[in-house]
N, C-alpha and C positions, 0 to 999 in steps of 0.2 A: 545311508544303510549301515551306518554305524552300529555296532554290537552283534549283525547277519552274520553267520558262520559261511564261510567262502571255499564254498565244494568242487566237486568235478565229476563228472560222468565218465566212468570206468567200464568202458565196453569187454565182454569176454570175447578172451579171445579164441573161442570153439567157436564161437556164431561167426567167425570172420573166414571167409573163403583168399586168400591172397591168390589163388593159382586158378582164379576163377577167368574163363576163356571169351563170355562176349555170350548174348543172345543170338538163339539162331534163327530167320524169318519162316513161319511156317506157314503151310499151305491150308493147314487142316479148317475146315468149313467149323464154323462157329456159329449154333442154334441159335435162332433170334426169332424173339415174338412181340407184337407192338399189340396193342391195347388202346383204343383210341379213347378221348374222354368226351362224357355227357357235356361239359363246360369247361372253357379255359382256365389254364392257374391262373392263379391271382398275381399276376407280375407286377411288381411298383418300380414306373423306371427312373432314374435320377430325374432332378428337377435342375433348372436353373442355377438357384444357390447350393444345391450341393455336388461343386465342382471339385472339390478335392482327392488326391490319391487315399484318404482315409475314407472319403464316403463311398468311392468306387472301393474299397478294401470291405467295407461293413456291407454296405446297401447293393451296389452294383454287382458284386460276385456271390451275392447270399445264394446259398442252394437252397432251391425250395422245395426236396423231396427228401423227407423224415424218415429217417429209418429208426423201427422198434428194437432197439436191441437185446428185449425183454424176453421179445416172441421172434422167431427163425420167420425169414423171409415175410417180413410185414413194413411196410410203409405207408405212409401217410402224406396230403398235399391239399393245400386249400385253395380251391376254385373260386372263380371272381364272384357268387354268389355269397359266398363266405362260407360254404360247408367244408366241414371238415372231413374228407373223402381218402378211405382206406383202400388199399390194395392187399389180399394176404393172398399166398401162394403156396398151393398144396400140389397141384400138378400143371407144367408149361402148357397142355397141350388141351385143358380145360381151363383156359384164364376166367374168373368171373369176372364180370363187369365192377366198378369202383363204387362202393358201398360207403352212404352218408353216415355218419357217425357223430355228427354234432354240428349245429349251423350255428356263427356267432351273433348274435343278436343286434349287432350293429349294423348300419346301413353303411357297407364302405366308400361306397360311391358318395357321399355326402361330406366326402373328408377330402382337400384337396393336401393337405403337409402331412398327409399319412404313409407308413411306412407300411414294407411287407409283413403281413402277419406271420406269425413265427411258435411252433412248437416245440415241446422238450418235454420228453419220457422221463420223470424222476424217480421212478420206480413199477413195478409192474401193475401195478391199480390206480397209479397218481401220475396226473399230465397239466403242466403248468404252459398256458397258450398267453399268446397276447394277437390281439387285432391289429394293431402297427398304429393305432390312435394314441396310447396312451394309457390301457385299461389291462390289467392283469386277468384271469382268470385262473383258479385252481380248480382241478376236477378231479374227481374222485371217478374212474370210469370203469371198475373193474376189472374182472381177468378179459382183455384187449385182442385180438383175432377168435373169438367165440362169439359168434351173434345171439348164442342163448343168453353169457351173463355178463357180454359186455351192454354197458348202459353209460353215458358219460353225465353225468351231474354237476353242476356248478355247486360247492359250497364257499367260495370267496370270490365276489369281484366287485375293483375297486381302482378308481384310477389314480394314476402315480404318478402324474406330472406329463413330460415332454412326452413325445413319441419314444419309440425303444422296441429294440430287438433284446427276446431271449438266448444268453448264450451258454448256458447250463442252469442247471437246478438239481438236486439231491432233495431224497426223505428218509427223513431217520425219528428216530424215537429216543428221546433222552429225559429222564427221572419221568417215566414214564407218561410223559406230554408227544403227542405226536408232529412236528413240525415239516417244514417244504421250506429250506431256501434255495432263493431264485439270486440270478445275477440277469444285469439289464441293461443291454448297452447303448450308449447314445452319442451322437456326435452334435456338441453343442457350439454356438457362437464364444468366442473370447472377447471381451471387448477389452481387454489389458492388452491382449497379443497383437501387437502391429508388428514388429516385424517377419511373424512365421506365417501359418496358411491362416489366420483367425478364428480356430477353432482348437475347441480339446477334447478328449476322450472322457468320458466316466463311465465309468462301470458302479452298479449300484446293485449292493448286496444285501436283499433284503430275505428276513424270515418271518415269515407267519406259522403261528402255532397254534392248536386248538387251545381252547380256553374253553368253560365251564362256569356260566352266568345265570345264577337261582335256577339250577338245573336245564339250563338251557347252552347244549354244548356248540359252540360254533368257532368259527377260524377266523383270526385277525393278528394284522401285521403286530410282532413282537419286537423286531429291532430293524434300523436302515440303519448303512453303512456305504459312505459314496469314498470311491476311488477315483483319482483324477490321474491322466496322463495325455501326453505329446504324440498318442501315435495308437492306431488301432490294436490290439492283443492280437498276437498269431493266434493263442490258444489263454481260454481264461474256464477254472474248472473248480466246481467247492469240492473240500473232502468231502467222503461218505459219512463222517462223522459231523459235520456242518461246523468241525472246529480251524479251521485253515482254508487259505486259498492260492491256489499256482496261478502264475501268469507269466507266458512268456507272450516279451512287446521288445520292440526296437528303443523305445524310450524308456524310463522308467515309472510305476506307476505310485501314491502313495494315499494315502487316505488324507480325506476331507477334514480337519477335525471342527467340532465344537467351539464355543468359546473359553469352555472347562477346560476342555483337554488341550485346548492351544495356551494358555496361561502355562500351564503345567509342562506340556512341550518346550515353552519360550523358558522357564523355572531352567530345564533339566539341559539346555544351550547352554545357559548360561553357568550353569553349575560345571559343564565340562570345557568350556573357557578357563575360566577360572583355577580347573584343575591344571589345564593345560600350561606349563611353567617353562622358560630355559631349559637347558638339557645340564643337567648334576655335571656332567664332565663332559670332555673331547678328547677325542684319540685319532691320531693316527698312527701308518704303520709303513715299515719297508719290508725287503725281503726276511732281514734279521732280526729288528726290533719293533718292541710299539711302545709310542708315548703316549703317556695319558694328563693332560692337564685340569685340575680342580679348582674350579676359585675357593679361596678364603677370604674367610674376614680381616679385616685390620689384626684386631686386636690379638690373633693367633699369632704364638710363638713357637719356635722349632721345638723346644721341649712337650709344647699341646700335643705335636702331631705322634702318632703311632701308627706306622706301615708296617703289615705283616706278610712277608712272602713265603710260598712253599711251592712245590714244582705247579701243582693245579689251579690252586687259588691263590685269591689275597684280599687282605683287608686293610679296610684304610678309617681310624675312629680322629675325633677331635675332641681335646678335653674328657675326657671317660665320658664322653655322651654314648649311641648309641652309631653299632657303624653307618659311615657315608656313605661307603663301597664296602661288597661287601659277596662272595659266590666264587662259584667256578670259571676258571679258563677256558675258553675255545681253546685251547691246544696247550701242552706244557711249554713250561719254561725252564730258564736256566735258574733257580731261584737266589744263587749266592754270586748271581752276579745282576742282578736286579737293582736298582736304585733311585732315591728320591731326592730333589731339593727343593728350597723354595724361592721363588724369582720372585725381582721387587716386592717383595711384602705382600705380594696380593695374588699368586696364584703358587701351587705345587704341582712341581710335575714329576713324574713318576717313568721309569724309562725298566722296559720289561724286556728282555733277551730273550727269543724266542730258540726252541730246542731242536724244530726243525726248519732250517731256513727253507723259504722258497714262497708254499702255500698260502694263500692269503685267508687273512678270518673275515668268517662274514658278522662278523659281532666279538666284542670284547669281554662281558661276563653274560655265560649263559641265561636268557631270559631275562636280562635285566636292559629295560626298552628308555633308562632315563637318561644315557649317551647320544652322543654325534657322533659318526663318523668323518672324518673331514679328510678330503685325498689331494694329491697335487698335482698340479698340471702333469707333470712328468707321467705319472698312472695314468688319469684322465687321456694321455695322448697313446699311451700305451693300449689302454681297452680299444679306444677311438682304431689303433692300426689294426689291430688280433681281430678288428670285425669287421675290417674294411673289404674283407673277400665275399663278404654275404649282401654287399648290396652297390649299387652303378647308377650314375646318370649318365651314362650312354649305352649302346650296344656293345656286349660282349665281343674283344676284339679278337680272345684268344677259346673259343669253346671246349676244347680239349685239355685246355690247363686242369690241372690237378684240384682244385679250388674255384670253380668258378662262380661271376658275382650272379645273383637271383636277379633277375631283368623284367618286370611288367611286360612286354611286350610279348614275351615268349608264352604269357599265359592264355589261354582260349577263350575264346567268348563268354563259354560255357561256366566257367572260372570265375568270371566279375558278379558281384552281386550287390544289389542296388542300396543296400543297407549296411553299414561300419559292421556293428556286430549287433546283435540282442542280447538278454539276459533272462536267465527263468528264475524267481523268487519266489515264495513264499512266503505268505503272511500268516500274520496268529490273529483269530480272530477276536482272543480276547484285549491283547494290548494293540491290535492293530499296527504294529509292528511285523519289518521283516525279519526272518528267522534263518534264513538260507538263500542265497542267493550264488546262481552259477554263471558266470561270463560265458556264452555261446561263442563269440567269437567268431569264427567264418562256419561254425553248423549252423547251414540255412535250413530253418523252418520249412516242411514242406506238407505237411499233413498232419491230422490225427484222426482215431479210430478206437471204438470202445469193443475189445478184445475181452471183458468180462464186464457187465453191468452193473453190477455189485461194486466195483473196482472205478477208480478215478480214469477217465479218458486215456486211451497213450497218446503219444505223439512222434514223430516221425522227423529223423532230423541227417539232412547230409552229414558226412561224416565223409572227409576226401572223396572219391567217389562214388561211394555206397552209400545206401539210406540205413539206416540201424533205428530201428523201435523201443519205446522208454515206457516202462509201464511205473507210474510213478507211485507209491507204496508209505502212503501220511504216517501208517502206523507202525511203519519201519525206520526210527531215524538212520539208523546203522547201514541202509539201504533205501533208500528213500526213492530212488531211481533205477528201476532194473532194465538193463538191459537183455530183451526176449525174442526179439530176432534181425535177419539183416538180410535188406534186399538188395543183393550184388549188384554192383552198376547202377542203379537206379538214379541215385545222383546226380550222376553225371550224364545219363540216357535222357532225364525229366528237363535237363536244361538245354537239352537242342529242342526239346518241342515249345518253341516259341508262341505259339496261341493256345498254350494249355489253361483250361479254365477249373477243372478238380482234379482230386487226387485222392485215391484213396488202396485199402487194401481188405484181404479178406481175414477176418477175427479170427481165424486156423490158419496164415500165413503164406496158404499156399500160394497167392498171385496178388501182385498190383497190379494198380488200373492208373489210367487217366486218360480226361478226354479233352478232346480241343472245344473253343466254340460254336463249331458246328461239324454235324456228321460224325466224325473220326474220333474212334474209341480206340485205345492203345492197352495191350494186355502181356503182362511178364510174368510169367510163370516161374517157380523154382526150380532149380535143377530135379532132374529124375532119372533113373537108371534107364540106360536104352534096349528095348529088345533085339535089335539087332546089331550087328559087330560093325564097327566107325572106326577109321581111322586118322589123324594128325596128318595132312599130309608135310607139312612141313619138318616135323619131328619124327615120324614114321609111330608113333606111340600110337595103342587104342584107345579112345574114348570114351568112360565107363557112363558119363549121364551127361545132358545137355538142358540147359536153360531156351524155353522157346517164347520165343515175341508173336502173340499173334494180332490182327489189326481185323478189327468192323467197323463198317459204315454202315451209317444209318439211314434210311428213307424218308428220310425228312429233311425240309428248309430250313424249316423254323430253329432258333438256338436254342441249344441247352443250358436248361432251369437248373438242372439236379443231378445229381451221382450218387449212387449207393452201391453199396459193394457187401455183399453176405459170401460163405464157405463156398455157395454154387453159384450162383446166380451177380449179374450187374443189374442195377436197376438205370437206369434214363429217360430222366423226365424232360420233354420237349414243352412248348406251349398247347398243343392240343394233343398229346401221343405220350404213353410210357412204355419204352423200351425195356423187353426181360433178351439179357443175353447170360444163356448156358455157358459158364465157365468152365466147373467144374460137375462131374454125374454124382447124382448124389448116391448116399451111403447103402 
């Protein structure tokens, strides 16, 4: 990732509640209406050979209930017939039955290495499906929850290799060509990888554009682009502009190349080898002074050299060439008591009096990266004590000490997480290069959720013990990641439900959700002012708004396929039943 700009996500901190109290369990009855289905969804359950934690990641947790987030309250799910069967919702308490809206033309039952079929809304008249074979489809379906002028029409399909789940897609218009890319993900054999799980990720970035053929206008693939990685994407999303692509993964990911562009890669290695040299000088330093040693040539004589000190800088030329060294000071110096000699004929060393003892420099001339630092045991052992209160291989003997060491043991359950760290990147999609990349570190991945359609995906990420929302902003480099809102506790509440299977929130922020795999739906509401008067009993304080947990169970056996989550309503797709539960009343 060499030349990536290395960011951080800067939470505001208005969205942060610190004196936030805990949810409280409520009692209040929570509407619930089930809908039973003409035909089962089309479940694909793992197979044999796909044993792996990434195939249960991709295939074994895929939610199979679509949410439009075009059109308010509309979801979509395809039945083991292959139709593609809508739900749209204009009142709970007149549900219509599940209306066909497109049957795929393939006979699924005839495919035994097929995966779940998989849709994705790329804008509000364009919807990019795949059957789980192998075979894309583009449709052009119109304005989508109108039965007057929705119509869905295939104008591109065409198969593209292995099976593949769609994991996003975008449409946009650029020099005025209309294009749809698609991302495609698969979990393929390795036959190099013997030592890991024998498999690897790719994600496959492909764009079809219309074209215009002796007046004959139609859509065909314009560019593929394969991405390979170690580990399935928590979240993998094109710009709206189809010029970039975010991915956060545990592993990292990086494009396929060519045989062009690998020449030219292996070129541009090699070219920064090459640049890569010795370091110009070494320095080190104590509390008072720093030395700095240069090599020279043989042939240089004390009359060649010319050192020039002043309180900030200094320079240092050979022979009236051009300076060696040559900038400003970390810190001033003593400059008329500075001094140079030179040892054995073969190196100069330079010794600089620093003007305020104590502070150590983290570098010797500003900006200038072609130095060593070199320290000595004595510092080395010195850093090694000044950190030795921050960490223990035993139990803390003294806990009230003033300093105590951080201990593993003392952390919760809830605290461990199964993955080192992850990282979120960006790519460009014309040099196929990363451009940004952030170390996540211990923010565990835990969701995302499209809060504007128009707009790239958010995502949802702990944050000690709160979840905090990213709405990520391509055409903002200055901002590229906003931070838009925070759900208290969540973090740390979503890791004691140990058989949680989704997760999601509502696009107005008012409530997260999540559900286990079976039955039990978990609902956190935002804090709200109370109409009646509460008080602290511990503190004797009143209580001006309270955060409420409420919990539904469901009438059903069967596990949960799907989770969707709108401003009112949860949606819960079972194998033969979709759950509408009343969140919030609407407007």
């Amino acid at each position: 990732m060499a030349g990536a700009a290395h960011c951080s996500l800067q939470a505001k901190r208005l969205l942060l509640d610190p004196k936030f109290e805990g949810y409280k369990l409520s009692l209040e009855p929570l509407a619930c209406y089930q809908l039973g289905l003409d035909a089962a969804v089309a479940e694909v359950k793992l197979r044999d050979d796909q044993y792996t934690l990434d195939h249960m990641r991709a295939f074994g947790m895929y939610n199979y209930l679509h949410l439009d987030s075009w059109y308010q309250d509309n979801v979509y799910y395809v039945d083991q017939f292959g139709r593609v069967m809508n739900v749209s919702v204009t009142l709970d308490t007149a549900l219509q039955k599940p209306r066909e809206v497109f049957r795929l033309p393939t006979d699924l039952t005839a495919y035994d290495n097929r995966l779940c079929a998989s849709v994705h809304f790329s804008s509000s008249t364009w919807v990019t499906l795949s059957d789980g074979t192998g075979r894309l489809f583009l449709i052009k379906s119109g304005k989508r929850g109108n039965t007057a002028s929705e119509k869905w029409e295939i104008v591109f399909n065409e198969e593209l290799g292995s099976p593949f789940i769609i994991a996003h897609s975008v449409s946009f218009v650029k020099s005025d060509t209309h294009s749809v890319a698609v991302l495609l993900l698969r979990v393929e054999k390795d036959e190099l990888d013997t030592k890991g799980s024998g498999f690897h990720i790719t994600l496959e970035w492909v764009t079809i554009a219309e074209i215009s053929k002796e007046g004959d206008r139609r859509y065909e693939i314009f560019k593929r682009r394969v991405l390979q990685g170690k580990s399935v994407p928590h979240y993998a999303a094109i710009e709206p502009s189809g010029d970039g692509l975010m991915i956060v993964s545990y592993k990292p990911f990086k494009f396929v190349q060519d045989e062009d562009n690998k020449l030219e890669e292996e070129n541009d290695d090699a070219k920064a080898a090459n640049e890569k040299k010795d370091p110009l000088y070494y320095w080190q330093q104590s509390e008072d002074d720093v030395t700095i040693t240069v090599h020279i040539p043989q042939d240089i004589t004390k009359d060649d050299i010319k050192v020039r000190f002043s309180p900030d800088n200094i320079c240092v030329t050979l022979k009236e060439q051009p300076p060696l060294m040559e900038g400003k000071l970390y810190s001033s110096v003593d400059h008329e008591s500075c001094t140079w000699i030179i040892k054995d004929n073969k190196s100069l060393e330079i010794s600089l009096i620093k003007k305020s003892e104590g502070p150590r420099w983290p570098e010797l001339i500003i900006g200038d990266t072609r130095g060593e630092f070199i320290m000595d045991s004595s510092q080395c052992s010195e850093i090694a004590e000044s950190l030795m209160h921050l960490t223990s291989e035993v139990m803390n003997p003294n806990p009230e000490k003033e300093n105590p060491p951080c201990n593993a043991q003392e952390l919760e359950e809830c605290d461990a997480f199964l993955e080192d760290s992850a990282s979120l990147c960006r790519f460009d999609g014309d040099t196929l290069k990363v451009t940004h990349v952030i170390n996540l570190g211990s923010n565990q991945y835990l969701f995302s959720v499209v809060v504007d359609p128009r707009e790239m995906p958010c995502f949802c990420l702990r944050h000690d013990v709160d979840a905090l929302l990213w709405q990520p902003h391509s055409d903002q480099p200055e901002n590229m990641w906003e931070h838009i809102a925070t759900f208290n506790a969540l973090g740390y509440v979503q890791a004691s439900k140990q058989d949680k299977k989704f997760m999601a929130c509502a696009p107005d922020y008012s409530y997260a959700a999540l559900c286990e795999c079976l039955r039990r739906v978990f609902i956190y509401r935002q804090p709200t002012p109370l109409s009646t008067v509460l008080y602290n009993r511990k503190e004797g304080r009143q209580v001006g708004q309270v955060a409420k947990q409420l919990v539904a169970t469901l009438e059903a056996n069967d596990p949960i396929l799907g989770f969707q989550a709108t401003s009112e309503r949860l949606f819960v797709l079972t194998t033969k039943t979709l759950f509408l539960i009343k969140v919030n009343p609407g407007n």
